[in-house]
N, C-alpha and C positions, 0 to 999 in steps of 0.2 A: 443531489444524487451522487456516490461514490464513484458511479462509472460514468459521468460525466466529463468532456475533455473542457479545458479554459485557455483560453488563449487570448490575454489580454494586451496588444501592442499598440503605441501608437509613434510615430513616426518623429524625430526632432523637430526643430521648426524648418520649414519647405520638402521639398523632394530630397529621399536619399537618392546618391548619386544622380538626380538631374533626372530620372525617372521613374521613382514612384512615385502616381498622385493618388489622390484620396480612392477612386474608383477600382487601380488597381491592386491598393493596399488591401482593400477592402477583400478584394477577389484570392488576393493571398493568403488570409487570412481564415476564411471559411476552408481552402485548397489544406491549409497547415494544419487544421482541426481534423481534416477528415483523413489527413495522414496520421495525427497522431491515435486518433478515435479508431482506426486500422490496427493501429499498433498491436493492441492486444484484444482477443478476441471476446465476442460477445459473452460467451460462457464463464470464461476467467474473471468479468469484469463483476460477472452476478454472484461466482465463488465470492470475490474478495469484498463484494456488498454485505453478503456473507458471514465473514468472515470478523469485517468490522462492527456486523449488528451484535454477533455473539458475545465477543469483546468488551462493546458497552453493557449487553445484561449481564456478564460475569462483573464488572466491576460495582455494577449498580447493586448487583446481591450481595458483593462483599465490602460495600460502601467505600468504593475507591473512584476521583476521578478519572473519568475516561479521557478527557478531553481539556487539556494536553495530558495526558499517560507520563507519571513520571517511569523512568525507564526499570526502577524495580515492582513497579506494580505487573509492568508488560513480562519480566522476566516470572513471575509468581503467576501469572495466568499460563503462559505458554508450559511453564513446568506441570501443571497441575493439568494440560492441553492434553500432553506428552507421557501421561501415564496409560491412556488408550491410543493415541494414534499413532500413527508413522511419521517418522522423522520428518519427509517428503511435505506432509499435510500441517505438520509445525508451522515448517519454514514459511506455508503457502500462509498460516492466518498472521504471522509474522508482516508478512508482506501486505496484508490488508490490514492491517493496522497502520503501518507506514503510510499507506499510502489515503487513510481517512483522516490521517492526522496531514498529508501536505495539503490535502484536498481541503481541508479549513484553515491552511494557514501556517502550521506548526511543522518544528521538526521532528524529524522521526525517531521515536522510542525507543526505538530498536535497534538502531544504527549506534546512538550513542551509550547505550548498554552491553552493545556483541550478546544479545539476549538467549540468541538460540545457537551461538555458536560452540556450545560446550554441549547443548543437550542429547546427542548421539553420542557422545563420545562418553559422556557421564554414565549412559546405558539407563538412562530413564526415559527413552521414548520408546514405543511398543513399536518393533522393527522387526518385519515379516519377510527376513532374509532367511532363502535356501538355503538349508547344508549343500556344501560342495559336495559333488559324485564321486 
């Protein structure tokens, strides 16, 4: 699942520093999830589920891997994203992609693209800015 938190550690050989043993690591460890798993909230995490589901059917209808995303397929989904929505909502499935591609392992598309960094400024995302008064 996308919004699942991982948190895979395990300790060198003995106690660090002379007091972590296995029971408290242990206790740190579910404590470290539930901070990260805090981190972001429920709702965002179901956006960017979301977000990454859409992603795979957009590539899967225009016969593109999804999984690893090379980063021009990610830039040709977000632009064609960006012809209806807000800049805001770009960036947000940007981010769900990112973050379904670290979620299996990979790097993220987007990051090594700069995918959505030009697309407000290009003026091809639908941007529902007020005229000034």
């Amino acid at each position: 699942m996308l919004g699942a938190v991982s948190l895979d550690v395990r300790p060198a050989e003995g106690p660090v520093d002379g007091h972590l043993v296995a029971g408290i690591l242990d206790e740190l460890v579910a404590e470290a999830r539930d901070f990260l798993a805090a981190a972001t909230a429920e709702g965002t995490r179901r956006n960017y589920a979301t977000d990454w589901r859409a992603f795979v059917g957009w590539c899967a209808a225009h016969g593109f891997a999804s999984l690893p995303a090379d980063p021009d397929v990610v830039a040709l989904y977000l632009t064609d994203y960006a012809r209806a929505h807000k800049a805001s909502t770009v960036v947000r499935r940007a981010v769900g992609i990112a973050k379904g591609h670290r979620r299996a392992g990979y790097l993220s598309p987007t990051v090594r693209s700069g995918s959505v960094a030009g697309l407000p400024r290009h003026g091809c995302c639908y941007l529902s800015r007020r005229n000034p008064v």
